[in-house]
C-alpha positions in Angstrom: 32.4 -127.4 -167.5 34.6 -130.0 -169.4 33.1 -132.2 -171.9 32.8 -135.9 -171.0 35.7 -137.1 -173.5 38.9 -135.1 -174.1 38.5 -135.7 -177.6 35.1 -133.4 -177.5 36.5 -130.4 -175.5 37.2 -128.3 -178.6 33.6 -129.2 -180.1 32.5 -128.9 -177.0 33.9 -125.0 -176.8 32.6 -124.4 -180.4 29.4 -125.3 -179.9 29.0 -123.3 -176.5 30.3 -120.6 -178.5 27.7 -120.7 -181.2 24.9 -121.5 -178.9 25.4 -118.4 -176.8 26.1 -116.2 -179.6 22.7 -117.6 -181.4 20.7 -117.8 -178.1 21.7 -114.0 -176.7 21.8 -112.5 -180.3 18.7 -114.4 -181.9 16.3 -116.1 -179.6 16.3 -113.3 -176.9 15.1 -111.4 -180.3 12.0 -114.2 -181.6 14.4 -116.0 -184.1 14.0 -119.4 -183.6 15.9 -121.2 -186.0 19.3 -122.7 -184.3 22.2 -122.7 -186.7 23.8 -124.4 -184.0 22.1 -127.9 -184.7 25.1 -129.3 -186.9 27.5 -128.5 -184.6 25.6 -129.9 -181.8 25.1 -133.1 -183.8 28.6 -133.6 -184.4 29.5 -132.7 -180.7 26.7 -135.1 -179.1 28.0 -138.1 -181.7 31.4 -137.4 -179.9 30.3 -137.7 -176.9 28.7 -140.4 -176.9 31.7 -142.3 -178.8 33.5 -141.3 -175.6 30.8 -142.3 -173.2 30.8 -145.8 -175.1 34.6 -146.0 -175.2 34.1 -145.7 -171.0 31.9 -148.8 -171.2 29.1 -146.5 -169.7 25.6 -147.5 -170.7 24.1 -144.7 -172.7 20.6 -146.3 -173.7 18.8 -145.0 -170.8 19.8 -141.6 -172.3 18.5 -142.1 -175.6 14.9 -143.1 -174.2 12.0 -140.7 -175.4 10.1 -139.2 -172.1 9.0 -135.9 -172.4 5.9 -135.8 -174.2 5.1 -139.4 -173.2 3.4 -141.4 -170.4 6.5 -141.7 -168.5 6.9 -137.6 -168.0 5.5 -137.1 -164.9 5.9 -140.8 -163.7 8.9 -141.4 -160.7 11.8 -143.3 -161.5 11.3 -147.3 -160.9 
């Protein structure tokens, strides 16, 4: 799958890349740690730049629900 903004396709890629690599090397194996996080950070701060750029609303992405009251309530 493409990445939402051009501009993130190749940190897209590198972070898929890492992820899978971490996640079927590491995790699969108990290690827990994800050296991915940077990466991910830099990729998700593009993409929501993009998203932004789009003039798409992105707060009701950023709002905390799991682990909250509002987990197992239905959308209003």
């Amino acid at each position: 799958m493409n990445s939402v903004g051009e501009e993130c396709q190749e940190l897209k890629r590198r972070y898929d890349e890492c992820f899978n690599k971490w996640f079927a090397e590491k995790f699969l194996k108990g290690q827990k740690d994800d050296p991915c996080q940077p990466l991910f950070k830099v990729y998700q701060d593009c993409v929501k730049k993009a998203l932004k750029d789009k003039k798409l609303d992105i707060e009701q992405m950023e709002v905390q629900v799991m682990g909250t009251d509002n987990e197992k309530q239905p959308p209003s």
